[in-house]
N, CA, C and O atoms as a GROMACS GRO file, in nm:
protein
  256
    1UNK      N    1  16.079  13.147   3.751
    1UNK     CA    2  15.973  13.216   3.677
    1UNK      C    3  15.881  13.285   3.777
    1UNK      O    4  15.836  13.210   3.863
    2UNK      N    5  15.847  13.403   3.781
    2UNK     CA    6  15.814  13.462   3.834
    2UNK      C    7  15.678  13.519   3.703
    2UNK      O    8  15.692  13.537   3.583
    3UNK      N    9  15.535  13.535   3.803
    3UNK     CA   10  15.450  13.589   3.742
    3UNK      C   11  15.319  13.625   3.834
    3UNK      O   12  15.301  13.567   3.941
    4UNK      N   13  15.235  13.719   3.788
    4UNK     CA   14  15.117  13.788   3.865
    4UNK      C   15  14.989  13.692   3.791
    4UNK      O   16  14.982  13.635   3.682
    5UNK      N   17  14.894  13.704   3.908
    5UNK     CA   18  14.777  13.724   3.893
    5UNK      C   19  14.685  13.756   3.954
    5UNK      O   20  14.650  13.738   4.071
    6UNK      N   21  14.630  13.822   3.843
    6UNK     CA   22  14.500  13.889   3.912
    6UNK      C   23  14.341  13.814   3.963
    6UNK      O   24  14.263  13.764   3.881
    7UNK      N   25  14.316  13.819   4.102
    7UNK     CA   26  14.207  13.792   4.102
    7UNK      C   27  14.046  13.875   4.204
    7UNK      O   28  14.012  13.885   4.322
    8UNK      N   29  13.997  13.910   4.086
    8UNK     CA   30  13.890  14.011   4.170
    8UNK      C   31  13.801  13.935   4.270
    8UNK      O   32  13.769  13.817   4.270
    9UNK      N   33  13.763  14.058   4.373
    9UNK     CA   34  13.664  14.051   4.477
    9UNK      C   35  13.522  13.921   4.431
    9UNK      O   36  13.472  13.954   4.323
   10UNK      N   37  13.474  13.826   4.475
   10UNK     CA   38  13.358  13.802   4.397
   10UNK      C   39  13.232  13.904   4.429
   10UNK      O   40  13.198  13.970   4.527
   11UNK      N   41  13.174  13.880   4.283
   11UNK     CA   42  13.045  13.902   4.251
   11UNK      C   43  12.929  13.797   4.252
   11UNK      O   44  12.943  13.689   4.309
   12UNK      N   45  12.805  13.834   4.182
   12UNK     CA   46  12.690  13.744   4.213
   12UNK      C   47  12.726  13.640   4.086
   12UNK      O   48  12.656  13.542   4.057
   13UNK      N   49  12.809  13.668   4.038
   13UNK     CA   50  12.866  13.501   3.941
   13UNK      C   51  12.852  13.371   3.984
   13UNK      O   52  12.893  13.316   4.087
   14UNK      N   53  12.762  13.312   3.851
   14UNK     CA   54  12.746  13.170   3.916
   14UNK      C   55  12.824  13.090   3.791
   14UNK      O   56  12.842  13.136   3.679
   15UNK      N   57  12.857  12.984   3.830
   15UNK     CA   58  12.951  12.897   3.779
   15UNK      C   59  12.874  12.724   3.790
   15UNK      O   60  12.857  12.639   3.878
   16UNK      N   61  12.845  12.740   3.651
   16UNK     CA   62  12.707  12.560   3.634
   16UNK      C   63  12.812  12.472   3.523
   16UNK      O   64  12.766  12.409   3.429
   17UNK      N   65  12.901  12.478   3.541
   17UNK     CA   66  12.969  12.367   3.450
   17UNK      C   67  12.982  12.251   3.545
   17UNK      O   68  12.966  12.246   3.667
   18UNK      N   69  13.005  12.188   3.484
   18UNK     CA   70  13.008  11.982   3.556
   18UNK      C   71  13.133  12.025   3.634
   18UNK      O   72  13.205  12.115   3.592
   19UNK      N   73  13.165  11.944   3.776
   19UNK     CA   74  13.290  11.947   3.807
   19UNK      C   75  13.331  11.813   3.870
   19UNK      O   76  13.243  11.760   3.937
   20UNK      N   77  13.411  11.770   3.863
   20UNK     CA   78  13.438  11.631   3.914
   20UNK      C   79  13.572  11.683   4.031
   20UNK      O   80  13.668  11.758   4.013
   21UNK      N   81  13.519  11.592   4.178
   21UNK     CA   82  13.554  11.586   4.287
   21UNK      C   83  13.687  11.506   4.312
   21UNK      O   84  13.701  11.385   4.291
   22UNK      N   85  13.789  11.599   4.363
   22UNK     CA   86  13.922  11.511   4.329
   22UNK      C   87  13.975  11.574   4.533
   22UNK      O   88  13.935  11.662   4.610
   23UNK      N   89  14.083  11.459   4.538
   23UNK     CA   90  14.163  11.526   4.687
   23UNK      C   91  14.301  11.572   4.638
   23UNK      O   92  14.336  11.518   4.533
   24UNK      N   93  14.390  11.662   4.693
   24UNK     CA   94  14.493  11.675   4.719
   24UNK      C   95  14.570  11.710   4.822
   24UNK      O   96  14.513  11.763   4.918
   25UNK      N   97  14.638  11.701   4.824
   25UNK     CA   98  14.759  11.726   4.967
   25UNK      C   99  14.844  11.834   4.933
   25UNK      O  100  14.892  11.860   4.823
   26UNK      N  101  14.860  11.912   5.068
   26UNK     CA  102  14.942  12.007   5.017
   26UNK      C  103  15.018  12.052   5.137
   26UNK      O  104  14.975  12.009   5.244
   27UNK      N  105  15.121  12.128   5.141
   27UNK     CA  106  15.172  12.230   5.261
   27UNK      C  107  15.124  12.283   5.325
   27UNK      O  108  15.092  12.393   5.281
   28UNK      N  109  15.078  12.247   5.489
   28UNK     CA  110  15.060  12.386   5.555
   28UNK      C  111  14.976  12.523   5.531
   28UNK      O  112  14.863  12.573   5.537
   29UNK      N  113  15.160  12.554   5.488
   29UNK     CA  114  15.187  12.704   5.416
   29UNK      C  115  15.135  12.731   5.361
   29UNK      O  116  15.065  12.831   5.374
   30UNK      N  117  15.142  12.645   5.249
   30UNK     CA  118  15.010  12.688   5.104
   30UNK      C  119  14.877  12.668   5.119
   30UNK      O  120  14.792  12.677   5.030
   31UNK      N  121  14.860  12.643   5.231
   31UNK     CA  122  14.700  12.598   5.223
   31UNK      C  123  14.685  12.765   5.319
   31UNK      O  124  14.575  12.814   5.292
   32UNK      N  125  14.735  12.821   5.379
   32UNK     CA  126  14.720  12.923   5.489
   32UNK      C  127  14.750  13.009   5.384
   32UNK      O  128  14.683  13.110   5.405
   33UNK      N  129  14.850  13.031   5.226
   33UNK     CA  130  14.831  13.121   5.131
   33UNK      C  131  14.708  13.117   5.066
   33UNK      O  132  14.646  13.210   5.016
   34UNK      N  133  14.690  13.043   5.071
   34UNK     CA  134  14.530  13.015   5.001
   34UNK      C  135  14.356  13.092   5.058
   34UNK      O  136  14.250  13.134   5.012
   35UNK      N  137  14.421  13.070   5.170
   35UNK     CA  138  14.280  13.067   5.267
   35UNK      C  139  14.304  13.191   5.330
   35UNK      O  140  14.236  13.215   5.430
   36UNK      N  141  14.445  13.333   5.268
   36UNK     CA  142  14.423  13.410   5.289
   36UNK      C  143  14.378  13.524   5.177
   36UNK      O  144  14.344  13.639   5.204
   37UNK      N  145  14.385  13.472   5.065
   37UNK     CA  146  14.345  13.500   4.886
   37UNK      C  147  14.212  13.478   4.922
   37UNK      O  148  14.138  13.573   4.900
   38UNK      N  149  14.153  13.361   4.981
   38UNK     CA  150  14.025  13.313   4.962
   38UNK      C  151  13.956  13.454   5.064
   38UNK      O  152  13.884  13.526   4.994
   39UNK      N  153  13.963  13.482   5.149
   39UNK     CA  154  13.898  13.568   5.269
   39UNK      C  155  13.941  13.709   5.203
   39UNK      O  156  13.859  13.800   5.216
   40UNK      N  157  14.050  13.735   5.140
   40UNK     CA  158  14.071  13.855   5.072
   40UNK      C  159  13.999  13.895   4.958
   40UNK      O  160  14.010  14.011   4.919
   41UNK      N  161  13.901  13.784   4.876
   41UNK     CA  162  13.864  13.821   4.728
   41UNK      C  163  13.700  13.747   4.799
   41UNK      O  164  13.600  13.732   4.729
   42UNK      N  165  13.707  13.719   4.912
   42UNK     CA  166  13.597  13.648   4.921
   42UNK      C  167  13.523  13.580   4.852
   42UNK      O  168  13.402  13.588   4.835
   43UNK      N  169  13.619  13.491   4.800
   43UNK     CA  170  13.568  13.340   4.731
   43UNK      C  171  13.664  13.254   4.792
   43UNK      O  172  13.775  13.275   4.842
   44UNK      N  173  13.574  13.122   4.772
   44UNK     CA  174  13.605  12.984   4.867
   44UNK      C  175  13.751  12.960   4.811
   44UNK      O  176  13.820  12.997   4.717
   45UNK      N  177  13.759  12.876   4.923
   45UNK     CA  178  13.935  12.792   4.874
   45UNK      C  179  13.886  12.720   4.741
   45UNK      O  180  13.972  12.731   4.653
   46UNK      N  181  13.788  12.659   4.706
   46UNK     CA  182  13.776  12.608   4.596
   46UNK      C  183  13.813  12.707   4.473
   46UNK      O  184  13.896  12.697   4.383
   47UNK      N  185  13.739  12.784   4.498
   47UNK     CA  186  13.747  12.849   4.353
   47UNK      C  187  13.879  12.937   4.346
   47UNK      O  188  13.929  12.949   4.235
   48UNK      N  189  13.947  13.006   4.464
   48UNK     CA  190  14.068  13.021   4.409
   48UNK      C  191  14.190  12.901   4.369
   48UNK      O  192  14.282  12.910   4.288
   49UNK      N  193  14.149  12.786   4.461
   49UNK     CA  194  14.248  12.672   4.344
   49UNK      C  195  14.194  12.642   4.245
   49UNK      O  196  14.278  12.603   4.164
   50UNK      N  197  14.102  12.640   4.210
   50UNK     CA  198  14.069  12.684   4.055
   50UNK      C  199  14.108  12.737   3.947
   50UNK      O  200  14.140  12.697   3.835
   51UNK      N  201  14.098  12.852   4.011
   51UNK     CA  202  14.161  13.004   3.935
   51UNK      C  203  14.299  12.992   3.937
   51UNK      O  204  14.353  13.015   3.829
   52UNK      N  205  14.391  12.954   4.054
   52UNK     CA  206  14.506  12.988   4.029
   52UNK      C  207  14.564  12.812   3.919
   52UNK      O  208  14.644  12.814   3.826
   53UNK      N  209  14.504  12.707   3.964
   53UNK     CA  210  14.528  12.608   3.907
   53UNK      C  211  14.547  12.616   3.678
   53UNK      O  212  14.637  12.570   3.608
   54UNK      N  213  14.393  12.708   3.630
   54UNK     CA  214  14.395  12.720   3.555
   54UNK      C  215  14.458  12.793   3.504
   54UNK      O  216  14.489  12.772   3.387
   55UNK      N  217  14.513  12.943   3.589
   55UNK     CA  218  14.606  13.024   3.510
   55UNK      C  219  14.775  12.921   3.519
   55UNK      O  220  14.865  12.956   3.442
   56UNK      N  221  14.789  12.854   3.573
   56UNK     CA  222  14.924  12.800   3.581
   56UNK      C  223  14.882  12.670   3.436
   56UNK      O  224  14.911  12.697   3.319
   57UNK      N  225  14.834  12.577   3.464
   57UNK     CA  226  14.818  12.528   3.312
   57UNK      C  227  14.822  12.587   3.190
   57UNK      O  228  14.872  12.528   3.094
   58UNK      N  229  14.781  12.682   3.181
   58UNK     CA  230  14.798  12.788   3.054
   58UNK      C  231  14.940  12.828   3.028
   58UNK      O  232  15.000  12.838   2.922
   59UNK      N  233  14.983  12.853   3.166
   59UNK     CA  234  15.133  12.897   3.160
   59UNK      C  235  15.266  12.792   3.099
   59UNK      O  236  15.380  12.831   3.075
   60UNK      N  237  15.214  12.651   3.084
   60UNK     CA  238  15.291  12.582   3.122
   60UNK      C  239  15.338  12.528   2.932
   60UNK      O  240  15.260  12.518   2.838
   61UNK      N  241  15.468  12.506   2.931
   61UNK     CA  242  15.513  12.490   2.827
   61UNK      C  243  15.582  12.329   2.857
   61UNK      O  244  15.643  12.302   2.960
   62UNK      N  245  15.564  12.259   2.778
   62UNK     CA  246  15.657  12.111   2.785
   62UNK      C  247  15.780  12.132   2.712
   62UNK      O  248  15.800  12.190   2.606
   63UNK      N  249  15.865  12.068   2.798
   63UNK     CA  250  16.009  12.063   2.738
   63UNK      C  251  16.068  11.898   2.702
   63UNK      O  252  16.062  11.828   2.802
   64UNK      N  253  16.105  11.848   2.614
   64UNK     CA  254  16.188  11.751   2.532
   64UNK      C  255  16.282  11.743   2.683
   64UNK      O  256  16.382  11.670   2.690
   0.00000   0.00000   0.00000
């Protein structure tokens, strides 16, 4: 499955919802894909695993 997303440059957007503090582990690789999205749209590694975290839940269909 192959799919896009878009994510713009930030703006002066602020973001006040509750968030609860979690760790994960990851690749390397993916952390150096990340942290080059993050410096490209200039928003933190947080908020693009965010962003990309929530568009992939949306995406996701359960199978039987």
């Amino acid at each position: 499955m192959s799919m896009q997303i878009a994510i713009s440059r930030k703006g002066n957007e602020r973001d006040n919802n509750e968030h609860k503090i979690i760790s994960v582990r990851m690749k390397e690789n993916l952390l150096d894909q990340i942290d080059t999205i993050s410096r490209q749209t200039n928003r933190s590694r947080n908020e693009i695993i965010n962003l990309l975290l929530k568009e992939a839940v949306d995406a996701v269909i359960v199978e039987d």
